[in-house]
C-alpha positions in Angstrom: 103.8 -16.3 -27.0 103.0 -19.8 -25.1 99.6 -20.5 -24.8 99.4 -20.7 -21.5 101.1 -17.8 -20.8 99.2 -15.7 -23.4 96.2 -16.6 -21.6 97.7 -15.4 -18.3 96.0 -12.2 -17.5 98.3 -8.7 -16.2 97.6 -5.9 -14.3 99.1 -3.7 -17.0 97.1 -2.9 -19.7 99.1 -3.3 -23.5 100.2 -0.2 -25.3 97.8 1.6 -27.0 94.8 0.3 -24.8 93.2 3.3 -22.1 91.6 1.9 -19.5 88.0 4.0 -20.0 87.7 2.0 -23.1 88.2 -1.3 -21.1 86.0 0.0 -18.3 83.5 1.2 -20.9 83.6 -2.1 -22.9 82.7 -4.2 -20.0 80.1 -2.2 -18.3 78.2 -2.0 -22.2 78.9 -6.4 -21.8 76.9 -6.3 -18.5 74.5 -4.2 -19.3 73.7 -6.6 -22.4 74.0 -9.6 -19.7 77.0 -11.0 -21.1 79.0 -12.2 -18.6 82.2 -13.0 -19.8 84.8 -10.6 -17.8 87.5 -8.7 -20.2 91.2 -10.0 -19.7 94.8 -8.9 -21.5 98.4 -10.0 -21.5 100.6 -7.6 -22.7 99.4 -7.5 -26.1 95.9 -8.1 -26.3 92.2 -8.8 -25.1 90.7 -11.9 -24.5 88.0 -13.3 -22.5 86.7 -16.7 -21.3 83.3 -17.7 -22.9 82.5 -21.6 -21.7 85.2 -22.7 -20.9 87.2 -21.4 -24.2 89.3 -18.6 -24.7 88.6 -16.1 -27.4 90.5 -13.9 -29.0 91.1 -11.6 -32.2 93.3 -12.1 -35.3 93.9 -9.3 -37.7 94.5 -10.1 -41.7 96.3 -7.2 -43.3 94.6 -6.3 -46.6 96.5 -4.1 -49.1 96.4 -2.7 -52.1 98.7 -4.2 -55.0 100.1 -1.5 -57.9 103.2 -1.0 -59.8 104.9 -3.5 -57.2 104.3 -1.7 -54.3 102.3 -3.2 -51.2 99.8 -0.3 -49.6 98.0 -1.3 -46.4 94.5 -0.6 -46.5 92.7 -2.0 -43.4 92.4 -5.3 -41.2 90.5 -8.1 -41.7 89.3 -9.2 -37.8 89.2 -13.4 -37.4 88.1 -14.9 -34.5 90.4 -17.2 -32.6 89.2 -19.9 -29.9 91.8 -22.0 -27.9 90.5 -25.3 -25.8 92.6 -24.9 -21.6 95.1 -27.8 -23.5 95.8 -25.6 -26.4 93.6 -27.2 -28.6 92.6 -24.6 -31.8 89.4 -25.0 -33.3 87.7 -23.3 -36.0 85.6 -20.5 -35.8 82.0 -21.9 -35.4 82.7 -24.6 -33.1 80.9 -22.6 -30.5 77.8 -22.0 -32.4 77.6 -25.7 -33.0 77.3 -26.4 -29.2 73.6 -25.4 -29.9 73.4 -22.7 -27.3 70.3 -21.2 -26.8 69.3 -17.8 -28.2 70.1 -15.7 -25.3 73.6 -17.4 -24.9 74.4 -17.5 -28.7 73.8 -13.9 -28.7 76.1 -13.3 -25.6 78.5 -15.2 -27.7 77.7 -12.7 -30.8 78.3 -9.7 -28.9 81.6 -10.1 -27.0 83.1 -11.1 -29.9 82.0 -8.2 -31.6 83.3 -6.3 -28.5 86.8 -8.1 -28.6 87.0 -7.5 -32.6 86.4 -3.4 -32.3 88.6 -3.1 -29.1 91.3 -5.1 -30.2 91.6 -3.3 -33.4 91.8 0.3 -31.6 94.4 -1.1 -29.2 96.5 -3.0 -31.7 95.9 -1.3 -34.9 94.2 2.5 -34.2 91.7 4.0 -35.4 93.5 5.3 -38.9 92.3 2.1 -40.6 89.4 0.2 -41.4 88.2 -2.8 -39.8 86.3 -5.6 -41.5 84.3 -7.8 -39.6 82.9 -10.9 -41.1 79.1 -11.5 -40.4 77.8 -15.0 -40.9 74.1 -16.1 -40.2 75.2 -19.7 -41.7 77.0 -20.9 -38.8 75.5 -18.5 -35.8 71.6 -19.8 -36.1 70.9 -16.4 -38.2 71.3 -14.8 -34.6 73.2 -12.1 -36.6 70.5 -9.4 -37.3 70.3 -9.4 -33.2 73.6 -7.1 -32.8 73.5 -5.1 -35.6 72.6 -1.9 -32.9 74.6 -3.1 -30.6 77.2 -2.5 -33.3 76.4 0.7 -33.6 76.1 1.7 -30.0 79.4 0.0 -29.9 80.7 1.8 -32.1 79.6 5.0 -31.1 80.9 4.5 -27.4 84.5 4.1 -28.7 84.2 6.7 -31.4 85.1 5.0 -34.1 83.0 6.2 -37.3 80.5 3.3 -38.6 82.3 3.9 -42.1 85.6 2.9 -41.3 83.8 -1.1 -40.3 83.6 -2.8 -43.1 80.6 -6.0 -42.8 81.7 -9.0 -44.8 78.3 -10.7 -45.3 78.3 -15.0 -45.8 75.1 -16.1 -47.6 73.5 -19.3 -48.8 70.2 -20.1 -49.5 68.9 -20.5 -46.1 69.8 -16.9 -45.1 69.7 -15.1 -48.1 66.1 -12.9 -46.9 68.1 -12.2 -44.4 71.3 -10.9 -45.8 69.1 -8.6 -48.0 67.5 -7.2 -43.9 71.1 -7.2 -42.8 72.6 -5.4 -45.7 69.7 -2.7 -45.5 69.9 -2.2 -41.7 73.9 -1.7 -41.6 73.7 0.4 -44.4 71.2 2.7 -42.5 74.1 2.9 -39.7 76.5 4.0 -42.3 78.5 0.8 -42.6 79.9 -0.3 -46.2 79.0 -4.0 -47.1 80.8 -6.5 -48.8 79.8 -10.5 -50.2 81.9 -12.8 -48.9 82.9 -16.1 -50.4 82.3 -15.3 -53.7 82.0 -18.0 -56.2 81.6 -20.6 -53.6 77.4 -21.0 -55.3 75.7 -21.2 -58.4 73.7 -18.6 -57.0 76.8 -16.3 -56.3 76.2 -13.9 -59.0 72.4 -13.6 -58.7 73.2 -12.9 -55.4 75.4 -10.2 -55.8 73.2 -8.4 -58.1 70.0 -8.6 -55.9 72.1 -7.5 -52.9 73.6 -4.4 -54.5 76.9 -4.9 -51.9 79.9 -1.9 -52.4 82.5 -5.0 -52.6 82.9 -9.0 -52.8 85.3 -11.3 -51.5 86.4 -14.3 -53.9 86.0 -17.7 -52.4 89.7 -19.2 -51.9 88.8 -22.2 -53.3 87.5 -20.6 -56.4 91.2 -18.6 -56.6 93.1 -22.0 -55.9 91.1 -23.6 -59.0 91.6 -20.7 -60.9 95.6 -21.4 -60.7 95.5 -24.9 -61.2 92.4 -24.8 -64.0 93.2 -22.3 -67.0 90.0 -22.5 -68.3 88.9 -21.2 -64.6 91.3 -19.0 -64.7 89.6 -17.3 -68.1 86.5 -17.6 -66.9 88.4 -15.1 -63.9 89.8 -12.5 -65.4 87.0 -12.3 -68.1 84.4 -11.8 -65.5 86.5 -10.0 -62.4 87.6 -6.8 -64.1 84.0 -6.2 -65.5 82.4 -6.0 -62.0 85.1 -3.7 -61.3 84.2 -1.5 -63.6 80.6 -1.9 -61.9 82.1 -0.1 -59.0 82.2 -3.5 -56.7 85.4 -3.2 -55.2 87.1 -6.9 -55.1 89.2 -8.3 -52.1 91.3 -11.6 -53.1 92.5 -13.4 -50.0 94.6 -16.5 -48.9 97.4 -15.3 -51.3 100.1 -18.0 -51.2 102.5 -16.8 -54.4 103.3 -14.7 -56.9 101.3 -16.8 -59.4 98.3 -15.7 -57.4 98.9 -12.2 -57.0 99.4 -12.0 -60.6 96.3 -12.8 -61.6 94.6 -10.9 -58.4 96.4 -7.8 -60.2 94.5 -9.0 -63.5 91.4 -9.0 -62.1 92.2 -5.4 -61.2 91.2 -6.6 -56.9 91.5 -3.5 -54.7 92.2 -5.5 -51.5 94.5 -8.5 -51.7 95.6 -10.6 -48.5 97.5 -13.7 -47.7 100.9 -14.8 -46.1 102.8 -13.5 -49.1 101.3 -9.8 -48.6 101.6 -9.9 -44.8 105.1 -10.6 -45.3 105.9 -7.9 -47.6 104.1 -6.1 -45.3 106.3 -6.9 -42.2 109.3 -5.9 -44.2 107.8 -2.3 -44.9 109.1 0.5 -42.6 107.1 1.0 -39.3 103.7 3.3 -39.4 104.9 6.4 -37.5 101.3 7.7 -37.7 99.9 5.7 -34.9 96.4 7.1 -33.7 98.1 9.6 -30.9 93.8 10.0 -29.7 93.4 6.5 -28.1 95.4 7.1 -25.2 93.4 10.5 -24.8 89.8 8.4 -25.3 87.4 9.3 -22.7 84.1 7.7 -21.8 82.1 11.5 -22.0 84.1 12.6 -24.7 81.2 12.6 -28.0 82.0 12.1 -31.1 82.4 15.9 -32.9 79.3 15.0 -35.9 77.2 12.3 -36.9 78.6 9.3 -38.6 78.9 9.7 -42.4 76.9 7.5 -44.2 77.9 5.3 -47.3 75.7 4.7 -49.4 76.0 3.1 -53.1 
């Protein structure tokens, strides 16, 4: 779709989209004072925040064995557009050194636009990840972690099926451990992202206790081009598997890559080769048949289950 045109609001809502969630999604924005208004073409959500238009991208993530390509959940990326169809990467906005309140605005309608998206687009039959990165938001991060869950809870979709991909360094790393603790109390499973990026990678991992990891592309890439990398891998990969960390491999460009992804024994592998095996896989009959029926007083039949490792 144009850019201009996808940017073009309509009065219909998309398939798969009810209205009490979009009504119920932007009352929960005011009522946090965000006031960005909720938009959609005919495909999507997006909203105006600054003068930029945001929006969500979802990475399939499957599951590699015996040649066949599972899909296991949705990896949620945020997109921003400039009005002349500029793209720009995902923390140009948090480097426009808003204030608090607006940087948590920011925060939380794109949390909104993530979670809604997904329902509409995907359904509620797979897992969501969402990446969570104090780095590049002024460690604003720990500020939505109940708005996530009230989020969460309005739309009735179970606080075990979002996945929280957590980006460290130094400067935040107290506060990964707070933000680890605090999702897991709201029954969220946890995962370190960019894995292999820092020296301190693997201290990291063991003082954070996280259900998964995420390998650092760049790490992959050398691994391909470097054999002794590449060793160094698959020596150390399948061994936190057996740990019970459950590894995610993404950016996946070839088969060279995958192979060793599937010799490292990763559980969620991603990457324009797997999305387009994916596109040529027979249609998901199975879509969630409940979000058209969503109400805003329905409650959800039992408490979250929670996850914990």
């Amino acid at each position: 779709m144009p850019l201009m045109k996808r940017f073009k609001p309509v009065k219909a809502l998309p398939a798969g989209f009810a209205p009490a969630m979009l009504a119920a999604c932007q009352q929960l924005l005011r009522q946090e004072g965000v006031q960005a208004k909720l938009q959609w073409n005919t495909q999507e959500v997006f909203a105006n925040f600054d003068g930029w238009w945001l929006c969500s991208g979802f990475i399939p993530q499957a599951r590699v064995r015996d040649d066949r390509c599972q899909l296991l959940q949705y990896a949620a990326r945020l997109r921003i557009y400039g009005q002349f169809g500029q793209v720009l990467p995902a923390n140009w906005l948090f480097a426009m050194n808003y204030g608090e309140t607006k940087a948590v605005a920011l925060l939380k309608l794109i949390r909104v636009l993530h979670v809604l998206n997904h329902l509409g687009r995907n359904g509620r039959h797979l897992p969501l990840r969402i990446d969570v990165d104090p780095r590049i938001c002024h460690a604003y991060s720990d500020r939505i972690v109940d708005f996530t869950s009230r989020l969460l809870e309005m739309l009735e979709f179970p606080a075990h099926q979002a996945q929280m991909l957590l980006f460290l360094d130094e400067r935040t790393a107290e506060l990964g451990l707070s933000l680890l603790r605090r999702y897991r109390q709201h029954g969220h499973r946890l995962a370190l992202g960019d894995f292999g990026a820092g020296a301190q990678d693997l201290l990291r991992l063991w003082r954070l206790g996280p259900d998964g990891l995420a390998l650092a592309p760049s790490f992959m890439s050398r691994a391909i081009m470097y054999p002794r990398v590449r060793e160094q891998l698959l020596a150390l990969m399948p061994q936190l598997a057996e740990q019970g960390f459950a590894l995610a491999v993404e950016d996946i460009v070839c088969d060279n890559m995958l192979a060793v992804a599937r010799r490292m024994r990763a559980d969620y592998c991603s990457g324009p080769l797997l999305s387009e095996r994916l596109r040529r896989l027979p249609g998901d009959k199975a879509r969630d048949a409940a979000v058209g029926a969503w109400s805003v007083d329905k409650k959800p039949d039992r408490e979250p289950r929670l996850f914990i490792v």
